[in-house]
Structure formats: structure tokens, C-alpha cells
BAMARVEX-826858 format. One line per field, with one value per residue: x, y, z of N, C-alpha, C in turn. Coordinates in Angstrom, 3 decimals, decimal comma, always signed. Example, Ala and Ser with C-alpha at 12.3 -4.5 7.8 and 13.67 -1.06 7.14 Angstrom:
<atoms>
n.X: c(+13,190_+12,850)
n.Y: c(-5,690_-2,250)
n.Z: c(+7,800_+7,080)
ca.X: c(+12,300_+13,670)
ca.Y: c(-4,500_-1,060)
ca.Z: c(+7,800_+7,140)
c.X: c(+13,200_+12,900)
c.Y: c(-3,300_+0,030)
c.Z: c(+7,800_+7,870)
</atoms>
This chain:
<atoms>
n.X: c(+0,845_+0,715_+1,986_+0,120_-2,639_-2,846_-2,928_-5,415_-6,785_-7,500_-9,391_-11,714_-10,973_-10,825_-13,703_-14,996_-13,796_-14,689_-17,042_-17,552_-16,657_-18,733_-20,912_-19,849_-20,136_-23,106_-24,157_-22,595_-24,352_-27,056_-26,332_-26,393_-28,821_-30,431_-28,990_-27,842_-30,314_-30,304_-28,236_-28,622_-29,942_-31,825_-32,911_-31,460_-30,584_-32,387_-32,238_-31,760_-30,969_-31,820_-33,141_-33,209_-35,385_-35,754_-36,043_-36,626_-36,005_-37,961_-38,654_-38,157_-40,288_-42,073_-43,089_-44,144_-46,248_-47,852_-48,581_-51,518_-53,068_-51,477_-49,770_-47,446_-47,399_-47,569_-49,889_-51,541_-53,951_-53,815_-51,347_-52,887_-55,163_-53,648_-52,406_-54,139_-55,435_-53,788_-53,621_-55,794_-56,326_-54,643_-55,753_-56,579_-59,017_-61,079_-61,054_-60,668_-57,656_-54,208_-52,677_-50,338_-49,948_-51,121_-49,851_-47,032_-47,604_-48,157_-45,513_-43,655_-44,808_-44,793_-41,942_-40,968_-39,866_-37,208_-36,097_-35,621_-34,101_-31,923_-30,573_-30,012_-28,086_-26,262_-25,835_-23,397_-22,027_-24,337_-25,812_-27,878_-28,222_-27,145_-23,438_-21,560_-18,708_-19,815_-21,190_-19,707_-18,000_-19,263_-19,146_-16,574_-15,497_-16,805_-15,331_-13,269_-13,742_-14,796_-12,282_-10,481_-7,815_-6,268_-5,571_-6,420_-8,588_-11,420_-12,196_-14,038_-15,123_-13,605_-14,987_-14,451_-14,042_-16,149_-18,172_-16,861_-17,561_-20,778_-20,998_-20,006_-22,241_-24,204_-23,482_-23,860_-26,091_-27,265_-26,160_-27,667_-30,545_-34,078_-33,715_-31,645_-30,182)
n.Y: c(-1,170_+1,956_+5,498_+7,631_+5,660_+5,132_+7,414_+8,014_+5,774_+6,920_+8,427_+6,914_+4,752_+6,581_+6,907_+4,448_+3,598_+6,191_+5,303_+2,643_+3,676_+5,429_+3,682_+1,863_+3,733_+3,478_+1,429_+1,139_+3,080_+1,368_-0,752_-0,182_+0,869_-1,823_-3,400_-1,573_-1,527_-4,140_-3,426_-1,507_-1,401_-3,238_-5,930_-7,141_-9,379_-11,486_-13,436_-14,709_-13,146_-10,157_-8,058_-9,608_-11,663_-14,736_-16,953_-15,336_-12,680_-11,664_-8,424_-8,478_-6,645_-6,488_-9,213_-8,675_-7,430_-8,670_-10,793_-10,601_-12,283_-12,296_-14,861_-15,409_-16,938_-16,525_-17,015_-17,875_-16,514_-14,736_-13,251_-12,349_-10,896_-8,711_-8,014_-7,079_-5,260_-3,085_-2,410_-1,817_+0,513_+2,467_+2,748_+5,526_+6,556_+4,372_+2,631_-0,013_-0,604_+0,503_+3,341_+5,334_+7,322_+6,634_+4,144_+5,381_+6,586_+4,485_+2,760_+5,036_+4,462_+1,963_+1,347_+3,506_+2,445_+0,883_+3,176_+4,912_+3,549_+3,288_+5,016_+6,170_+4,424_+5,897_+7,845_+8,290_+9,597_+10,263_+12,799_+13,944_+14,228_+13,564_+13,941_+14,547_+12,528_+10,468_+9,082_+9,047_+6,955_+3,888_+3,930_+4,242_+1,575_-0,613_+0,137_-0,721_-3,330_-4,488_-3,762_-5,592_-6,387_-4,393_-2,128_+0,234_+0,827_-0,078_-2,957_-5,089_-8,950_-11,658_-14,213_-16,593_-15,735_-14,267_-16,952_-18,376_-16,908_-16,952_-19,700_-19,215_-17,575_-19,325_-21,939_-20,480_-19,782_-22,613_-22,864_-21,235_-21,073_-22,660_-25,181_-26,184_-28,759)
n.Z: c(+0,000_-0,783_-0,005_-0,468_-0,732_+1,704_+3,020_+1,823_+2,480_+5,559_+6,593_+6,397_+8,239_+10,674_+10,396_+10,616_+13,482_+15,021_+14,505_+16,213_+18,780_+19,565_+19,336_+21,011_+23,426_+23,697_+24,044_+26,093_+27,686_+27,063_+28,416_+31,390_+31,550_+31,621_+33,331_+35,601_+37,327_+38,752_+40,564_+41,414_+44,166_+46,947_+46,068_+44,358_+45,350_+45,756_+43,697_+40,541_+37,072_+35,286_+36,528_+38,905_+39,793_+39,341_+35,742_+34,198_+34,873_+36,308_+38,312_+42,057_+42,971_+40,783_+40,672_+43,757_+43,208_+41,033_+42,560_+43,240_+45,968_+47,642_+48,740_+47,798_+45,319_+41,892_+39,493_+36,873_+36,137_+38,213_+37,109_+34,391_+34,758_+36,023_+33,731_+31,983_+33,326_+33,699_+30,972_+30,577_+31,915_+31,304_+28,456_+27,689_+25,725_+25,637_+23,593_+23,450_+22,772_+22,510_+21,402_+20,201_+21,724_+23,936_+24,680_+24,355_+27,082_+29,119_+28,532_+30,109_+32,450_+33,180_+32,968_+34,614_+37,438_+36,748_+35,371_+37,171_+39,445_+38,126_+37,073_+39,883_+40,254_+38,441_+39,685_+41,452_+43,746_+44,836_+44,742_+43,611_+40,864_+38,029_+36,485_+33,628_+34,878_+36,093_+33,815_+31,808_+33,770_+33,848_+30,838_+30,178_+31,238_+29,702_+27,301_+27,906_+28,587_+25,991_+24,380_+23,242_+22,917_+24,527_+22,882_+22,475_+20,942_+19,110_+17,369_+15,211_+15,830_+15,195_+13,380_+14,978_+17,475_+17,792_+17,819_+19,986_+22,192_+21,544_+22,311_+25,476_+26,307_+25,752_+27,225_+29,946_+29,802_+30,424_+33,000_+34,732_+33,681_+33,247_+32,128_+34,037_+35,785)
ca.X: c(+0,000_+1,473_+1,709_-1,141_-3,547_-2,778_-3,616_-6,851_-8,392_-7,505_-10,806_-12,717_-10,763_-11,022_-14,949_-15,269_-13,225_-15,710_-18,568_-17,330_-16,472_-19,947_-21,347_-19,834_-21,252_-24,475_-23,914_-22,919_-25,873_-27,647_-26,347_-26,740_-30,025_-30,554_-28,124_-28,467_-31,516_-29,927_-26,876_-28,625_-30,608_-31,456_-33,318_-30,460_-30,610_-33,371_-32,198_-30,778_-31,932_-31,265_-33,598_-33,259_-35,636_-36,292_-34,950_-36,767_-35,982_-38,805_-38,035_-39,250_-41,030_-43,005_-43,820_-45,464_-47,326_-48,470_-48,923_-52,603_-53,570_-50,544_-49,798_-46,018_-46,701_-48,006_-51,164_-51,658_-55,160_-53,223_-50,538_-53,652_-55,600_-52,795_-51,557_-55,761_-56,144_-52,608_-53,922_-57,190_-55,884_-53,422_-56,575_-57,275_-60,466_-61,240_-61,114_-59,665_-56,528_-53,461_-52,916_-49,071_-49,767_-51,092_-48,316_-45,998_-47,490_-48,215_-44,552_-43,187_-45,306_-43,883_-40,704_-40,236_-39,370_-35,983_-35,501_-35,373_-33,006_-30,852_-30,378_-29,559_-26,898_-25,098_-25,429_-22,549_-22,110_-25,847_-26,228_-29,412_-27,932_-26,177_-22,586_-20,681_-18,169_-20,891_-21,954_-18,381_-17,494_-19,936_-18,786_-15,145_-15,558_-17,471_-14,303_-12,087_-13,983_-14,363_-11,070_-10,135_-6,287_-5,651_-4,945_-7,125_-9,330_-12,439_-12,301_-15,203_-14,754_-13,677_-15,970_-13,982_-13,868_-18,252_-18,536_-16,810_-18,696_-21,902_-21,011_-20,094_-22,926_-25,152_-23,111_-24,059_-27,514_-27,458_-26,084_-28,589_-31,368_-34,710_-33,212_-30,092_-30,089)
ca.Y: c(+0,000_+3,358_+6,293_+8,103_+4,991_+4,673_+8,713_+8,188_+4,961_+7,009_+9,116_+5,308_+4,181_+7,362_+6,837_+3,372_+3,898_+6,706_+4,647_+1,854_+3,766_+5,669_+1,964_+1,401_+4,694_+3,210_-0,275_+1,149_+3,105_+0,636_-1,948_+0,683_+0,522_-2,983_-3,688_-1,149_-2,092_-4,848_-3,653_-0,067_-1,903_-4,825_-6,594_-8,551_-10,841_-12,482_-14,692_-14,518_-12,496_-8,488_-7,442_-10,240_-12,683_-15,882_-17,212_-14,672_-11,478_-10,469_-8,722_-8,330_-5,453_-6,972_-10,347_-8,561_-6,467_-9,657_-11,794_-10,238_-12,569_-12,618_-16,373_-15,854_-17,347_-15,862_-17,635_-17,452_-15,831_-13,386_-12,582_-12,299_-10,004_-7,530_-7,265_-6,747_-4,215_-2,129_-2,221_-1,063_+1,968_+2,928_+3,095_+6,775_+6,649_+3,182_+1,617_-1,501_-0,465_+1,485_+4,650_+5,351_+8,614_+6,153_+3,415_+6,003_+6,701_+3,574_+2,350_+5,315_+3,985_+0,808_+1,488_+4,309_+1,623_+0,734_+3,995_+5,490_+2,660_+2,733_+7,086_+5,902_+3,857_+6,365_+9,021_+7,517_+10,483_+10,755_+14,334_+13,609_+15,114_+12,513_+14,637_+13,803_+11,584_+9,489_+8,448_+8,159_+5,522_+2,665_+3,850_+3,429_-0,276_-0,963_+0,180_-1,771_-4,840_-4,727_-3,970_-7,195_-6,747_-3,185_-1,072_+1,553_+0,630_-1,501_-4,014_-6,271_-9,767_-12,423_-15,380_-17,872_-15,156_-14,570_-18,203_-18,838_-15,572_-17,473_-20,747_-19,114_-17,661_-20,902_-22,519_-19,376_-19,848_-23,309_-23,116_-20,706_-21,643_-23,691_-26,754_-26,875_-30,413)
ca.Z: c(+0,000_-0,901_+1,397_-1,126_-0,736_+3,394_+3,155_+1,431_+3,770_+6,948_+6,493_+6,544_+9,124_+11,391_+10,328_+11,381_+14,509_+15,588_+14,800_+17,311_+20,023_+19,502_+19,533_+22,546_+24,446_+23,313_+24,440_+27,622_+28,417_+27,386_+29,694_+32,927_+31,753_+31,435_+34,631_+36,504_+38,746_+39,621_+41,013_+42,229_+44,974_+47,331_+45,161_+43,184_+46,807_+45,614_+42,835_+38,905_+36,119_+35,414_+37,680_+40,372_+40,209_+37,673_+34,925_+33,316_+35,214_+36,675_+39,628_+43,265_+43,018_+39,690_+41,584_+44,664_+42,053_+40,431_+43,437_+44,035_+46,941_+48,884_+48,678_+47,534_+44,595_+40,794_+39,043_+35,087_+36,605_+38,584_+35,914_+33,441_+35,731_+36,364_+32,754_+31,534_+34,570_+33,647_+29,996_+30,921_+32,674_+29,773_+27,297_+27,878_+25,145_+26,055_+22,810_+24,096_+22,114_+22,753_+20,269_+20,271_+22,939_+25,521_+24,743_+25,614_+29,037_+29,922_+28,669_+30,760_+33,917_+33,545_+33,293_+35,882_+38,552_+36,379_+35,380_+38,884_+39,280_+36,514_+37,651_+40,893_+39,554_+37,431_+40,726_+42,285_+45,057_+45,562_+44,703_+42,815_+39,849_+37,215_+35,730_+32,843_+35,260_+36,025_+32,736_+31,594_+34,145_+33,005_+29,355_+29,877_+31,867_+28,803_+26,754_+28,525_+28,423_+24,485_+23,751_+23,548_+22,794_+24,785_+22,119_+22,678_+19,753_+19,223_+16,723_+14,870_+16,536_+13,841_+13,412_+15,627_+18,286_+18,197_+18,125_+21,871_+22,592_+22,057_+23,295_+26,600_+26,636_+25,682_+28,758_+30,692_+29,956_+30,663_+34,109_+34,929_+32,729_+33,852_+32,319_+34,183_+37,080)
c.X: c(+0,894_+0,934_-0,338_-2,264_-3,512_-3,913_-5,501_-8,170_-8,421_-8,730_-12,005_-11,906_-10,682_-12,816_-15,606_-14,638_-14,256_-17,071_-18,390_-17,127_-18,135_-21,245_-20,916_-20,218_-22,401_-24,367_-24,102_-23,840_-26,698_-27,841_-26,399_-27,948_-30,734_-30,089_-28,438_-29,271_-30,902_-28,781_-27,277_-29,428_-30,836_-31,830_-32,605_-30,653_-31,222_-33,473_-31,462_-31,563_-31,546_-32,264_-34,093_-34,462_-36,026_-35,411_-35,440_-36,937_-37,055_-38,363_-39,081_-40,604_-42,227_-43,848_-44,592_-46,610_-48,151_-49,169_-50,416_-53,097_-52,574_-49,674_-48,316_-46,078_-47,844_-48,977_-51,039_-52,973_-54,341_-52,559_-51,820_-54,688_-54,500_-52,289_-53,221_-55,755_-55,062_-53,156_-54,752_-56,991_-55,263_-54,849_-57,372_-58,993_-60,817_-62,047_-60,866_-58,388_-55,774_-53,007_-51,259_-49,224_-50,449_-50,209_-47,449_-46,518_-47,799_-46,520_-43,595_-43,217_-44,753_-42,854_-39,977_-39,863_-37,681_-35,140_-34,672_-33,671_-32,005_-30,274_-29,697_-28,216_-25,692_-25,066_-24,366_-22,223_-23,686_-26,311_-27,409_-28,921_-26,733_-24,870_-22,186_-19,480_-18,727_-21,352_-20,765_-17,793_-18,021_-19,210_-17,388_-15,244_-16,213_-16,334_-13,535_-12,274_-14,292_-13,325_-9,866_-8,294_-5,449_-5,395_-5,384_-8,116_-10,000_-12,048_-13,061_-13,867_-14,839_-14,694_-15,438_-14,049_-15,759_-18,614_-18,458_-17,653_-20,135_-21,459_-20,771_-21,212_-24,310_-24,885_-23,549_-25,562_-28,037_-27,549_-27,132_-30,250_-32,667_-34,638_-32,046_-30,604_-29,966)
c.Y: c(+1,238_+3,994_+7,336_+6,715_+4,555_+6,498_+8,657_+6,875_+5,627_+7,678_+7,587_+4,705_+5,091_+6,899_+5,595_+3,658_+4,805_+6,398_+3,577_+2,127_+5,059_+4,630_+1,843_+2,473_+4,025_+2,253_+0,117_+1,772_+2,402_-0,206_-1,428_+0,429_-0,654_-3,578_-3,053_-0,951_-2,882_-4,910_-2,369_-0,525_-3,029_-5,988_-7,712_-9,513_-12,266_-13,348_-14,321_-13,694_-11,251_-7,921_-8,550_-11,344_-13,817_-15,709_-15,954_-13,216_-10,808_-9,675_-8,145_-7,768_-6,534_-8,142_-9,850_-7,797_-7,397_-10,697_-10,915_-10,899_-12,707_-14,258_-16,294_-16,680_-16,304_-17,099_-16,840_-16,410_-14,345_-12,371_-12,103_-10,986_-8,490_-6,871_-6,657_-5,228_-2,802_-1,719_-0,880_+0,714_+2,892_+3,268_+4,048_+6,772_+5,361_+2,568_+0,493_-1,719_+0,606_+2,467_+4,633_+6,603_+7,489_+4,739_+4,087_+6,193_+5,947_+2,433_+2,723_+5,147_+3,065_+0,066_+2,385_+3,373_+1,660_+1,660_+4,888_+4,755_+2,983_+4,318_+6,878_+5,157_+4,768_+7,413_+8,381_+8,071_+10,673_+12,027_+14,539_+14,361_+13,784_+13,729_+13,830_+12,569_+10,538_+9,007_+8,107_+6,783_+4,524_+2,603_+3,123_+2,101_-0,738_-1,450_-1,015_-2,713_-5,056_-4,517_-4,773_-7,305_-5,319_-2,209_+0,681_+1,686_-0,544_-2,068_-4,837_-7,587_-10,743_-13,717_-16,449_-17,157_-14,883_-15,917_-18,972_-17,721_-16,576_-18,677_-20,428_-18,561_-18,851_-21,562_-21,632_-19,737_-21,857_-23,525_-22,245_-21,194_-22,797_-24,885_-27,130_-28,290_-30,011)
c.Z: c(+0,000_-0,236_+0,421_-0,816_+1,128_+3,417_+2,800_+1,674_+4,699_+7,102_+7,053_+7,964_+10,423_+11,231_+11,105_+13,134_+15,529_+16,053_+15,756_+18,199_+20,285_+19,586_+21,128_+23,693_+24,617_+24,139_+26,009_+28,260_+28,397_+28,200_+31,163_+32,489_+31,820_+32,775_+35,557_+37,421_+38,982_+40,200_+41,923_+43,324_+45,700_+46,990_+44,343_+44,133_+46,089_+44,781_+41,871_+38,186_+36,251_+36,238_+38,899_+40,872_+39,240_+37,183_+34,193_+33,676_+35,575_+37,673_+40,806_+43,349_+42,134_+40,172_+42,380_+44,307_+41,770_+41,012_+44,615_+45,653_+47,945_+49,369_+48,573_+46,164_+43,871_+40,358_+37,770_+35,181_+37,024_+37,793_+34,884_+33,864_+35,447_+34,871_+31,893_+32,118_+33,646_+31,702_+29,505_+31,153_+31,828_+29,016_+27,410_+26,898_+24,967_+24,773_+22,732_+23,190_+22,844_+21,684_+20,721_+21,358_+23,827_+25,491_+25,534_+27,295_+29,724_+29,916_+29,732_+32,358_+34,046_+33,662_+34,412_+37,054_+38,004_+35,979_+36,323_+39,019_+38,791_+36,775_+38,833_+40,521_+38,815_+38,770_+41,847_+43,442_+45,542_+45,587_+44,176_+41,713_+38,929_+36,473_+34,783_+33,622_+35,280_+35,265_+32,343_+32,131_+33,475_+31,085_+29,090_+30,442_+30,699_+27,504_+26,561_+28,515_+27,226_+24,028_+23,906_+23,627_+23,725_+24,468_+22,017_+21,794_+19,679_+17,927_+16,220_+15,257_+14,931_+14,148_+14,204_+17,113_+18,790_+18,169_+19,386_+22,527_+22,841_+22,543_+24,977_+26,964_+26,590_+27,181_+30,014_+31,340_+30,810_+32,165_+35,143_+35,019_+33,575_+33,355_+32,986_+35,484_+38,063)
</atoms>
């Protein structure tokens, strides 16, 4: 490669470069939001899953929501009940549909539990105020754990490298998982 044809990928490879570590901002807010409840509270106690309980993450909070009679346990009745009722409530002109303006405010109701959360999590002094430090940390640990060789630069993972990727997670899931022994 001549110095004229190195000169005229570095534009593409400054481009890509940006877009991966703009990927990985993303990634990492995403995963505070995704994680975050279960690490901003006492809730993780109570079992596996991103918000702490089941294989399938429900967590505390959502169970004693769901567990109308108090019994400790959930019922396909109960679960069926609670997600009808929360519906219900959402369908401001009670078409028995949701319109994309009461989606949103019934998505934002039923997420403010994790959001709260997930805020609490990035306020690492407790000032009630999230700064730029605070969002940085999670980003860079994010960094640091995709950049698989150190270099300071992300990298697409080659196909032998996403393949133990998912098998550890397959084994992940397994040992977890409601088929594991």
C-alpha cells in the first residue's frame, strides 16, 4: 500500500473507529439501563436475572405487584388479571386499544421503577444530579472490556472469536437456565 492509498483509507478508518467507540457509548448506556436495577438496589438478593428474580428477570417489586392474593406465589389468573387491569388503565379513550400517545405513558409507567433505578446507579455520590463523570465511568468499563487486545481501539470480533462468545454464553444460559439439574 502506498503512502497516497494509506492517506486516502484514513478518512474510513477514522470513520469506522468513531462509529465503534460511539457503539460502545451506546452499548454502555444501554447496559446501565438494562443492569443497573440490579446492582442499584437490594433486590439482586433475591435470585438470577437483570432485575433479580427468575430465569426470566422479573423482579421483586413486579412479583409482589403480580402476586394479588398474597400467597407468595403468581397464578396465570393473577398474571392475566394484572396485565388486563394495567392495559385497561393505559386506554385513555377506552377503545380496548393502545394509540401510540397512551403506549408512551403507559410504557413510561412501567418502566419508571428501572428507570429510577438505573439514575440511581449512574449518581454515584448521591447528589441527585447525574454529571458527565458518572456516565463516563460505566462507558469506559465498557471500553475496557471490548477492547479485547488493549490497544485503545475496538475491533469487529472475527468469526472464531463470536462463536466462543456465544457458546459461553449458551453454557451461561445453561447453568442458569430452567433446564439446568
Amino acid at each position: 500500500m502506498t503512502k497516497d492509498d494509506r492517506i486516502e483509507a484514513e478518512p474510513g478508518r477514522r470513520r469506522v473507529r468513531t462509529l465503534l467507540i460511539l457503539g460502545a457509548g451506546v452499548l454502555a448506556l444501554g447496559a446501565v439501563g438494562w443492569a443497573g436495577p440490579s446492582w442499584a438496589d437490594a433486590w439482586h438478593g433475591r435470585g438470577m436475572g437483570p432485575m433479580g428474580w427468575g430465569p426470566a428477570g422479573i423482579g421483586a417489586m413486579m412479583f409482589d405487584q403480580l402476586d394479588a392474593d398474597g400467597d407468595g406465589r403468581v397464578s396465570r389468573a393473577e398474571m392475566e388479571t394484572y396485565r388486563a387491569e394495567r392495559l385497561r388503565s393505559a386506554d385513555r379513550n377506552g377503545d380496548g386499544r393502545l394509540d401510540p400517545q397512551e403506549f408512551e405513558t403507559f410504557w413510561l409507567e412501567v418502566t419508571r421503577p428501572m428507570r429510577i433505578r438505573a439514575f440511581q446507579f449512574l449518581d454515584a455520590d448521591g447528589d441527585g444530579v447525574v454529571g458527565a463523570v458518572e456516565v463516563q465511568r460505566p462507558s469506559d468499563r465498557m471500553f475496557m472490556r471490548m477492547d479485547r487486545d488493549g490497544d485503545g481501539y475496538l475491533t469487529p470480533m472475527s468469526a472464531a472469536e463470536r462463536e466462543r462468545m456465544r457458546e459461553r454464553m449458551r453454557e451461561h444460559g445453561r447453568e442458569r437456565g430452567p433446564g439446568r439439574d
